[in-house]
C-alpha positions in Angstrom: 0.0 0.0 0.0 1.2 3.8 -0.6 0.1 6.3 0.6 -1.0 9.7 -1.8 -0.9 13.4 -1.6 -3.4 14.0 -4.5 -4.1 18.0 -5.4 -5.8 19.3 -8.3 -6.8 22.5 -10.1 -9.3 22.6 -13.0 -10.0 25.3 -15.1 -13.7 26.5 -14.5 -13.9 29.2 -16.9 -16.3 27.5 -19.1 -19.2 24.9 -19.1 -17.1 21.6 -19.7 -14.4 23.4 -16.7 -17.0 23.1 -14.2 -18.2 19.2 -15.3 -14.3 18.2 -15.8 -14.7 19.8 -11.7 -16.6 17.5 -10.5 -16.1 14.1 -12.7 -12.4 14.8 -10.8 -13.7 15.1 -7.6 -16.4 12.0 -7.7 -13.4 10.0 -8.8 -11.1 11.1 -5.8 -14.1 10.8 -3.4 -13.8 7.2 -4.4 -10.4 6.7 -3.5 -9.6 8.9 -0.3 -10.6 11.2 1.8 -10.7 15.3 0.5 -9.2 17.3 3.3 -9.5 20.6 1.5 -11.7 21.3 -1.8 -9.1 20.0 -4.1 -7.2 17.8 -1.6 -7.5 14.1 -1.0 -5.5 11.8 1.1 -5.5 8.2 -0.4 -4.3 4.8 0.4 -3.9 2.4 -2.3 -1.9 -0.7 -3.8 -0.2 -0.4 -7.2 -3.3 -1.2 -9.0 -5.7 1.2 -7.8 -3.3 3.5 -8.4 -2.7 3.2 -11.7 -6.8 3.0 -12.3 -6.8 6.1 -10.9 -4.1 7.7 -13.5 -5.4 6.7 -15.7 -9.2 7.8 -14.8 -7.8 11.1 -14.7 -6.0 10.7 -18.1 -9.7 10.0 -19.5 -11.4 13.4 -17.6 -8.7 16.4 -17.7 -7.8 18.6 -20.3 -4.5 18.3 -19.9 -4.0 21.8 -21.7 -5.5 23.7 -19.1 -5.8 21.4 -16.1 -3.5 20.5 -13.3 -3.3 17.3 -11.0 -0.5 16.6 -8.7 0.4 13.2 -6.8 2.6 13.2 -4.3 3.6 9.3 -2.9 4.3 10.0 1.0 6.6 8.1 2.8 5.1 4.1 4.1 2.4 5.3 6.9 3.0 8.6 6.3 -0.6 10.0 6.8 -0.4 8.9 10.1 1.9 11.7 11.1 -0.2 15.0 9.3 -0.1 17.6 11.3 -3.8 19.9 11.5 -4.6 23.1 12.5 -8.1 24.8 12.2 -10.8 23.4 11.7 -9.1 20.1 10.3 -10.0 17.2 11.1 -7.7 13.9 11.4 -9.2 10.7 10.1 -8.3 7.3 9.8 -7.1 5.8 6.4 -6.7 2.5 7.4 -8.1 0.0 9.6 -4.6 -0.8 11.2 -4.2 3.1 12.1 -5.9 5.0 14.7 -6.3 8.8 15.0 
């Protein structure tokens, strides 16, 4: 398992913007957890993974859309620091927060 920093910034300036928005978002929602509004934590193996790039592949524009994975160290959501109004939550079963 890895664990994922994924970030993303679509360009909303027109009709197919705002869908590519939330196709993105539906797709994360299914894979982690979104911290912020374009933020999601995520634990997977190699496989979902590589769905995953290549479910974005299908939805961005890559012309005028931005998405940005960032592989954490092994268990590295375990040590994320909040402040605010954040909230910690657990990604795994074998982790508690």
């Amino acid at each position: 398992m890895m664990d994922l920093l994924l970030t993303y910034d679509v360009d909303t300036t027109d009709p197919g913007g705002a869908r590519r928005l939330r196709r993105v978002a539906k797709l994360c929602e299914g894979y982690g957890l979104r911290v912020q509004k374009s933020v999601f934590e995520i634990v997977a193996d190699e496989a979902d993974y590589l769905r995953l790039l290549a479910r974005i592949d299908e939805i961005i524009d890559t012309e005028r859309d931005s998405v940005r994975i960032y592989r954490l160290p092994h268990h590295g959501l375990a040590t994320v620091q909040t402040y605010g109004t954040a909230r910690l939550e657990s990604h795994r079963d074998d982790l508690i927060v």
